[in-house]
C-alpha positions in Angstrom: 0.0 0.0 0.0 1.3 3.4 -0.9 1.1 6.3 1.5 1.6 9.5 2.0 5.2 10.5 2.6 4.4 12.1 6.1 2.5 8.4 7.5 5.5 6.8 5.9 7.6 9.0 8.5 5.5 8.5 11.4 4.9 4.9 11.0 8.6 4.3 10.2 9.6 6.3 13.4 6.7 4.0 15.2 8.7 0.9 14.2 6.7 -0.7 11.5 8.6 -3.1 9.6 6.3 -3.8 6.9 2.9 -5.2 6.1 1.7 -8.9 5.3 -1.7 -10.5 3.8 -2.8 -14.0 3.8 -4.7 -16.9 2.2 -5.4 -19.5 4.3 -6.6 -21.7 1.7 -3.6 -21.3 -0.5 -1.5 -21.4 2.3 1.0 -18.6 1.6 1.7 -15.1 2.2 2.0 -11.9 0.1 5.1 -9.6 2.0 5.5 -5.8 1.3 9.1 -4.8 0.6 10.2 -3.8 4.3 8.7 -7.6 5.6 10.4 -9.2 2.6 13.5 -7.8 3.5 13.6 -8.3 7.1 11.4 -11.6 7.5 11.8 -13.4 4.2 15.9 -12.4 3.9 15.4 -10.9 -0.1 13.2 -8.0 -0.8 13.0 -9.5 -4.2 10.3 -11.9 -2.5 8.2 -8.8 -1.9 4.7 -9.1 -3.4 4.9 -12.8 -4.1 2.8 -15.4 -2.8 5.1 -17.6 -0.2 5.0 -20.7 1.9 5.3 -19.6 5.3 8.5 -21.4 5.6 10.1 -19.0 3.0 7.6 -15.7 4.1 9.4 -16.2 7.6 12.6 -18.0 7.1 14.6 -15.6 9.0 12.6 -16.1 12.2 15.2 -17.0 14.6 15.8 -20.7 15.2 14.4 -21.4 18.8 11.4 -19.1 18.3 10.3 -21.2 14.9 8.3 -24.1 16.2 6.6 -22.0 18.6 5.7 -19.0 16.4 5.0 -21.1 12.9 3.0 -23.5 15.5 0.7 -20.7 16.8 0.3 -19.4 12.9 -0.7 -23.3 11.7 -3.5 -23.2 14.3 -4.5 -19.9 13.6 -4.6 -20.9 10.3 -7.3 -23.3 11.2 -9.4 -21.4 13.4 -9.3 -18.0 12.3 -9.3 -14.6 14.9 -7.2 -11.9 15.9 -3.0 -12.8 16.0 -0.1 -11.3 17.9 2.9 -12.7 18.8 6.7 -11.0 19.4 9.8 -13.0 18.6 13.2 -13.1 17.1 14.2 -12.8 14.0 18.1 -13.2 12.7 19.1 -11.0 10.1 22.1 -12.0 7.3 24.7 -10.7 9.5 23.5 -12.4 12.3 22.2 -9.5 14.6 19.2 -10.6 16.1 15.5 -8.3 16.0 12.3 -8.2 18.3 9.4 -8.1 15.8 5.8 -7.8 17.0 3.3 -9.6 14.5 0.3 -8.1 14.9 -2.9 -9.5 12.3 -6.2 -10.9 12.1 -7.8 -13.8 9.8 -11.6 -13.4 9.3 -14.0 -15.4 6.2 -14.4 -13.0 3.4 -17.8 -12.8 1.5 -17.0 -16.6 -0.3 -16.2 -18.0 3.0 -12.5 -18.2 2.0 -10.4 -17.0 5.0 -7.7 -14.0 4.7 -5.2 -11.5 6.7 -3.8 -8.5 6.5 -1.6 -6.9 8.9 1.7 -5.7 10.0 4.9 -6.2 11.9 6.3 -4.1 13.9 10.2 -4.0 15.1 10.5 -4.1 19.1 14.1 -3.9 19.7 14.5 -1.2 21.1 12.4 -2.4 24.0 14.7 -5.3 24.6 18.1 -3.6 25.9 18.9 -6.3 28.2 20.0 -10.0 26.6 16.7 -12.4 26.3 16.2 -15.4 28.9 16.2 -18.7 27.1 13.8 -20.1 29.2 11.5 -21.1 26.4 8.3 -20.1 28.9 4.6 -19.7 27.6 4.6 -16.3 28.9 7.8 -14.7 27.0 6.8 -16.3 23.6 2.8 -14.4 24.0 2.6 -10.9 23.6 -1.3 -11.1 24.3 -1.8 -12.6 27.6 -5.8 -14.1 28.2 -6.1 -11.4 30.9 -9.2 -9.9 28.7 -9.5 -6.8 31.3 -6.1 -5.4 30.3 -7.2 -2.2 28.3 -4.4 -2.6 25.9 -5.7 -5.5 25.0 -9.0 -4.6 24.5 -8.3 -1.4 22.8 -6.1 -3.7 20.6 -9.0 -6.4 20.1 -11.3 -3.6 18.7 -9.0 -2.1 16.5 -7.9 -4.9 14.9 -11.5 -5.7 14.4 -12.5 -1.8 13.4 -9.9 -2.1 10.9 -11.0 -5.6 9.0 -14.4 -3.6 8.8 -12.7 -0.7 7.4 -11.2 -2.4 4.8 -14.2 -4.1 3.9 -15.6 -0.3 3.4 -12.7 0.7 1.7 -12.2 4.4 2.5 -8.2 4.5 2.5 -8.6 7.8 4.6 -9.9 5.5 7.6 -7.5 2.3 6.5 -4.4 4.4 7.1 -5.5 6.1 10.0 -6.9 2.7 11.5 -3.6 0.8 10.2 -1.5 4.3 12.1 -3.4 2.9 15.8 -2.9 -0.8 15.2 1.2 -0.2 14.9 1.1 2.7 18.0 -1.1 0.2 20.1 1.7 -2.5 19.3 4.5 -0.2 20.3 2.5 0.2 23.8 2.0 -3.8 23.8 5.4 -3.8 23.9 6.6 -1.5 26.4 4.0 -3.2 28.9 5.4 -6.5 28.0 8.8 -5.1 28.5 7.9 -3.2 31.8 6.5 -6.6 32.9 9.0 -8.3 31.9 11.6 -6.0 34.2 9.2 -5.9 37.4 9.4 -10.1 37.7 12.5 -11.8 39.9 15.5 -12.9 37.7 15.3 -16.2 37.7 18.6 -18.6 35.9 18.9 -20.3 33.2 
């Protein structure tokens, strides 16, 4: 999706990464250029329907069960998606992305996403615990009253209707909250994260 120069700006300074879509039934993935390049290791991939395998084949090795498990059973039942995890670039430094999304039937019955990632790493200054827990590899915990959440729960579901309207005006500015409320998701994680008793590998 093209924007306007100035979203570009904010939503770059936000952290977006770059933008997915997906059919469920074909079982791949269309990347824009930023989520080819960071995600999929080749920005050539951009734009091109992809097996998850290849749409997320940088995903760093002992986050890829986990995080291609929770997107196979997604796959299957359909709903709102968010997960943060690592990602290993060419040179080997290692990311935080946040992938935020949402699969819903469209008017066929066939299901489809659309959504975004954002990068986190700047909320991760301190090295990650291999512990391999439930709660580091969720960024959405099932505490339903958390207003983050909820706020993010509604947006994401604002948004699927907005595209089904189709008024870009209200995509962008919908698509703008989605990536800030993902930023805050974050930080809370983060701030969470810091407030719990170190424990050792």
């Amino acid at each position: 999706m093209s924007l306007p120069p100035a979203i570009e700006l904010a939503l770059q300074a936000a952290g977006l990464v770059g933008t997915w879509s997906t059919d469920v039934e074909a079982a791949q993935s269309d990347l824009d250029s930023g989520a080819a390049a960071l995600l999929a290791g080749d920005v050539s991939l951009a734009e091109q329907p992809l097996p998850l395998e290849i749409a997320l084949q940088r995903t760093h090795p002992d986050d890829r069960d986990w995080v291609f498990d929770r997107i196979r059973r997604l796959r299957r039942t359909g709903g709102s998606f968010s997960a943060e995890f690592r990602v290993e670039t060419a040179t080997r430094q290692v990311k935080w992305v946040l992938n935020l999304g949402t699969l819903v039937s469209d008017e066929t019955g066939r299901m489809r996403g659309r959504d975004c990632y954002i990068d986190t790493t700047s909320a991760h200054a301190k090295p990650f615990w291999q512990g391999g827990t439930t709660e580091q590899k969720s960024v959405i915990a099932p505490e339903a009253l958390d207003p983050l959440i909820v706020a993010s729960d509604c947006s994401i579901e604002a948004h699927e209707a907005l595209v089904q309207l189709g008024d870009r005006t209200l995509i962008q500015a919908s698509e703008m909250i989605l990536w800030l409320l993902g930023r805050a998701l974050a930080r809370s994680m983060r701030a969470s994260r810091l407030a719990r008793p170190h424990r050792p590998i």
